[in-house]
C-alpha positions in Angstrom: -140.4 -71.2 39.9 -139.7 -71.6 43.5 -142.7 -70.9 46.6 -142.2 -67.3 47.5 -140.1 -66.2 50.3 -141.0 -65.1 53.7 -140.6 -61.2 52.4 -142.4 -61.8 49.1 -145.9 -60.4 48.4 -148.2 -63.5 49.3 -151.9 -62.9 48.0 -154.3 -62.5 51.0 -157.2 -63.8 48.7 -156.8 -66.5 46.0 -160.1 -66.9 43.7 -159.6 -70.0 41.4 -161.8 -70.7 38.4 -161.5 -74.9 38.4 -161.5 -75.3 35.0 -160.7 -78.3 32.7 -162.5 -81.2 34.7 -164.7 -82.7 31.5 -161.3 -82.1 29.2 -159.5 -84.2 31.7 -161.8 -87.1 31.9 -162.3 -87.5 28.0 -159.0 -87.3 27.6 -158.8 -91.0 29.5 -162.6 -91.7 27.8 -163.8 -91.5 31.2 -167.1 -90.0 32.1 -167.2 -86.1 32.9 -167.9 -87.1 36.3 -164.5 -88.4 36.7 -163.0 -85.4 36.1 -164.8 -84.2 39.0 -164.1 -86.9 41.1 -160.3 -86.3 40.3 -160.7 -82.5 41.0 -161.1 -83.2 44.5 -157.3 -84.3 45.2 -156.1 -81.0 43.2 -158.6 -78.8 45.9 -157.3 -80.5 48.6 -153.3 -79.8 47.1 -154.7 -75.8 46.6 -156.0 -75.9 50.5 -153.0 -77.2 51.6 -150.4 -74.9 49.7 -152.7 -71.8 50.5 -152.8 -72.6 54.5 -148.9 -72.8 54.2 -148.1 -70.0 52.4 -150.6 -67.7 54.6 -153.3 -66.9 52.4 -156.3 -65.5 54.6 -158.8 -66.4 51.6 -159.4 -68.9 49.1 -162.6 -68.6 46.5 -163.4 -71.9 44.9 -166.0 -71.3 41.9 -167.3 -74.9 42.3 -170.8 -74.4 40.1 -172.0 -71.7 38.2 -175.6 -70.6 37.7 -174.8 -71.3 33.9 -173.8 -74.9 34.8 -177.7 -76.0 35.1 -177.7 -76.1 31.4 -175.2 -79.0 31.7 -176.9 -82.4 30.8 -178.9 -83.4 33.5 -177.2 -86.5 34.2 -173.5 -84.7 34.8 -175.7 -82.0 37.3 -177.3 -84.8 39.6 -173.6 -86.6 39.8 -172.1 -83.3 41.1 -174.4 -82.4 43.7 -174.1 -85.8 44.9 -170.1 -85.2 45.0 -170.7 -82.2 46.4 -173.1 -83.7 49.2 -170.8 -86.2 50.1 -167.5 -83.9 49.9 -168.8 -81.3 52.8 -169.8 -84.6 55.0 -166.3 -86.0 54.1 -164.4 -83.3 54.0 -165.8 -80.7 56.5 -163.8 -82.6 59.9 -160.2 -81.9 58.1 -161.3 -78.6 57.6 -162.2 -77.8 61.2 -158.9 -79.9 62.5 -156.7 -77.4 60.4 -158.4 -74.5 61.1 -160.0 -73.7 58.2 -163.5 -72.1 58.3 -165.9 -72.9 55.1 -168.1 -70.5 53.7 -170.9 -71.3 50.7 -171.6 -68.2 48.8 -173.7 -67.8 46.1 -177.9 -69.0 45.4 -178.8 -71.4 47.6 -182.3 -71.5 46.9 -182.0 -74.0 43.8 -180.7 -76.7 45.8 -182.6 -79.5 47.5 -183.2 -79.1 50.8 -181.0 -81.9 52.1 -177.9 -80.4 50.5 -178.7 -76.8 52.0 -178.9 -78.5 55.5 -175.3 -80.2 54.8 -174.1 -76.7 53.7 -175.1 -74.9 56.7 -174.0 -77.3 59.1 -170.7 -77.3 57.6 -170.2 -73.8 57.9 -171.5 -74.0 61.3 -169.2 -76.4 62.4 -166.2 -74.5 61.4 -167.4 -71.2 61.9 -164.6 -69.9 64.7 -161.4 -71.0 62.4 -159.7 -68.6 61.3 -156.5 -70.0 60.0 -157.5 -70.2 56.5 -161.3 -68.9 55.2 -162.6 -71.3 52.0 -165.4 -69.9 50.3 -167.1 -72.2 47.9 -169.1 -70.8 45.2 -171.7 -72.6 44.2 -174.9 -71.8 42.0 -172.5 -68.5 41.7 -172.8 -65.6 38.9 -171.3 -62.3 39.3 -174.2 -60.6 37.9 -176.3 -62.5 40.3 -174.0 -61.3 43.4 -174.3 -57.6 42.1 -178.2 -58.1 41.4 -178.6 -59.3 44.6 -176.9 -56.6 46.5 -178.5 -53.6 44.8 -181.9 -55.2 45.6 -180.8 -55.0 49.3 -180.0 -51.3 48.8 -183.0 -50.7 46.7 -185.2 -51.9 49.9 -182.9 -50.1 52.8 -183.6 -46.8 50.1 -187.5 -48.0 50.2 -187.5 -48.2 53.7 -186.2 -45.2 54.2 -182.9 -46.5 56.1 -180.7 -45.6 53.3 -180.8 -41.9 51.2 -179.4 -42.0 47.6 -176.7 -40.3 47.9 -175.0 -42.4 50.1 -175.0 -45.2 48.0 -171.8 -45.8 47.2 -169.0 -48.3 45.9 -168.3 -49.2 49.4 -172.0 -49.9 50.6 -172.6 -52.2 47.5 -169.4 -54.3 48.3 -170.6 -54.8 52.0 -173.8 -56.1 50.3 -172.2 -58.9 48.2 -171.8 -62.6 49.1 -168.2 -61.9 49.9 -168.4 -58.8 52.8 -166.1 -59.0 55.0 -163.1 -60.5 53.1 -160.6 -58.4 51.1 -161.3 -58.4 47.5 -158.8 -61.1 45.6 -155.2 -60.4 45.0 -155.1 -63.4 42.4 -157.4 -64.9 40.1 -156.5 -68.2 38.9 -157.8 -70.2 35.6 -157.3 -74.0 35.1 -157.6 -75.1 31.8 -156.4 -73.0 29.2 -159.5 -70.5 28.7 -158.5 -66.9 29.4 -161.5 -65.1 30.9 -163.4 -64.7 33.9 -166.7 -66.8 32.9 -168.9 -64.1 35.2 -167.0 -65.0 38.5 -166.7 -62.6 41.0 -167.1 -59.2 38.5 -167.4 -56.7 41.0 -164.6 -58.3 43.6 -162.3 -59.3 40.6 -161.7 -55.3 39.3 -157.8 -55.1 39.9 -157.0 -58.9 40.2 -154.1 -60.0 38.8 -154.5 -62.7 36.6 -153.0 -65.8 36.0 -154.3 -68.6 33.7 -152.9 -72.4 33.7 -152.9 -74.9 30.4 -153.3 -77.4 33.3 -156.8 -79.0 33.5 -157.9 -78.8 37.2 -157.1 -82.6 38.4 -153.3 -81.7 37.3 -153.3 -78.3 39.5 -151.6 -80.0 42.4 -149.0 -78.4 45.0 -146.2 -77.3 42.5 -148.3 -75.6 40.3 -150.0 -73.4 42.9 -147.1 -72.5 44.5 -146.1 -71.8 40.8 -148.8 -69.9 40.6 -148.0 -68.0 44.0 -144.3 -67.3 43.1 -145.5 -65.5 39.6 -148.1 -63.5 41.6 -144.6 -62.1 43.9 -143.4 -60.9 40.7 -146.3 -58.6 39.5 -146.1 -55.0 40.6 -149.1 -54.0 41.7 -150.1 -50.4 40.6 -153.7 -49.4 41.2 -154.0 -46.9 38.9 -150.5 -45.3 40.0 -147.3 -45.0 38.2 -144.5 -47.9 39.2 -142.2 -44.5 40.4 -145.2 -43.8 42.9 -145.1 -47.5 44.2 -141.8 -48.4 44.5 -141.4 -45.0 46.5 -144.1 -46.1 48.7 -142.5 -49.5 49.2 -139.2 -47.8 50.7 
C-alpha cells in the first residue's frame, strides 16, 4: 500500500502497542534486551513517518504496570535504556519540533529516572510539530482509577456536584487531557487485543494489528499502516448513508 495522499484521512492520534521485542531477540538467541535495544531504531522510523505525514499525536506504550512481573533482570536493563534514550534522544526531539510527554505512574520509578523524565519534557515543552507521549508504568484501569479519585475529591470538597460528572469531566481528568482521543491503534507482533492500554481513550479506535515484531515496524510498514487507516470509514455509531452525506 502506498502513504496516503494529501486529501486522504491522516489519523491525528496514533497509539502503538510495541509488541514483539522478546520474540525478536530469541528468534536470533539473543537476550530479551536486545530486542529492546533494536526497538529503538523502529520508534525512531514511527517518529519520523508520523511528523511527515502530519500526525498531531503519537502514544508509545513503552512499559506497562503488568511489566514489573517481568524477571527482574529484563526490568533493571529497560529502565536503564530508557534512562539513557530520553538523555540521547531528547535533543533530536526538540530540533524537529517534537514535544515529549511521559504519561502514566511515575511514582515507582527511581528518582534519578523521574528527574531525566521531567527535564525532558521540559526541554521540549513549546514544540508543537509533533506531541510523543510515552507511556510508561501505564494501565488503563490505572488512568481511569486515577481520574475518578480526582473527581471523587473535587465532589468532597465540594467544587464538584454529582450530577455534573460526566463523560467529558472524566476524560479531562486522564493522563491524556488535552489531546484528541486516537484515531488508530496499532499492535506489533501478532497479538490482537489491547493489553489494558488506553481503555477509556481507545472506545472507537480503529484498529490495526501487524505480524511484524516491533524492531521490523520501520517506515514502510507505518505508512502501511497509515494508508489502511485512509481506507476505513469511520462511522461513530451512524449509518455509512449519514457519513458519506456529511462528507459531501
Amino acid at each position: 500500500m502506498s502513504t496516503p495522499t494529501a486529501n486522504q484521512a491522516i489519523p491525528r492520534h496514533v497509539a502503538i502497542i510495541m509488541d514483539g521485542n522478546n520474540r525478536w531477540a530469541k528468534k536470533r538467541f539473543l537476550p530479551g534486551v536486545a530486542g529492546h535495544k533494536a526497538g529503538v531504531d523502529a520508534v525512531r522510523a514511527v517518529v519520523e513517518v508520523c511528523a511527515e505525514a502530519g500526525v498531531e499525536v503519537l502514544t508509545l506504550f513503552a512499559f506497562s504496570s503488568e511489566n514489573w512481573q517481568r524477571p527482574e533482570e529484563e526490568v533493571g536493563a529497560l529502565m536503564k535504556l530508557f534512562l539513557n534514550a530520553l538523555r540521547k534522544e531528547v535533543r533530536q526531539l526538540a530540533e524537529n519540533g517534537i514535544g515529549l510527554k511521559i504519561i502514566g505512574d511515575r511514582s515507582r520509578f527511581q528518582p534519578e529516572l523521574q528527574k531525566a523524565m521531567s527535564e525532558a519534557e521540559l526541554q521540549t515543552a513549546e514544540n508543537k510539530h509533533l506531541i510523543l507521549q510515552v507511556a510508561a508504568n501505564y494501565g488503563g484501569q490505572w488512568d481511569i482509577v486515577q481520574a475518578a479519585q480526582r473527581i471523587a475529591r473535587e465532589v468532597k470538597a465540594g467544587h464538584v456536584q454529582i450530577d455534573e460528572i460526566t463523560p467529558d469531566l472524566l476524560q479531562n481528568c486522564l493522563s491524556t487531557a488535552g489531546v484528541p482521543a486516537p484515531d488508530l491503534c496499532i499492535r506489533t507482533g501478532g497479538e490482537q487485543r489491547i493489553s489494558n492500554f488506553l481503555l477509556w481513550q481507545l472506545a472507537y479506535s480503529e484498529l490495526y494489528f501487524s505480524s511484524l515484531y516491533w524492531p521490523d515496524f520501520k517506515h514502510a510498514a507505518m505508512r502501511e499502516a497509515l494508508a489502511a487507516y485512509a481506507q476505513r470509514q469511520r462511522r461513530f455509531g451512524k449509518t455509512s448513508e449519514q457519513v458519506e452525506k456529511e462528507g459531501v
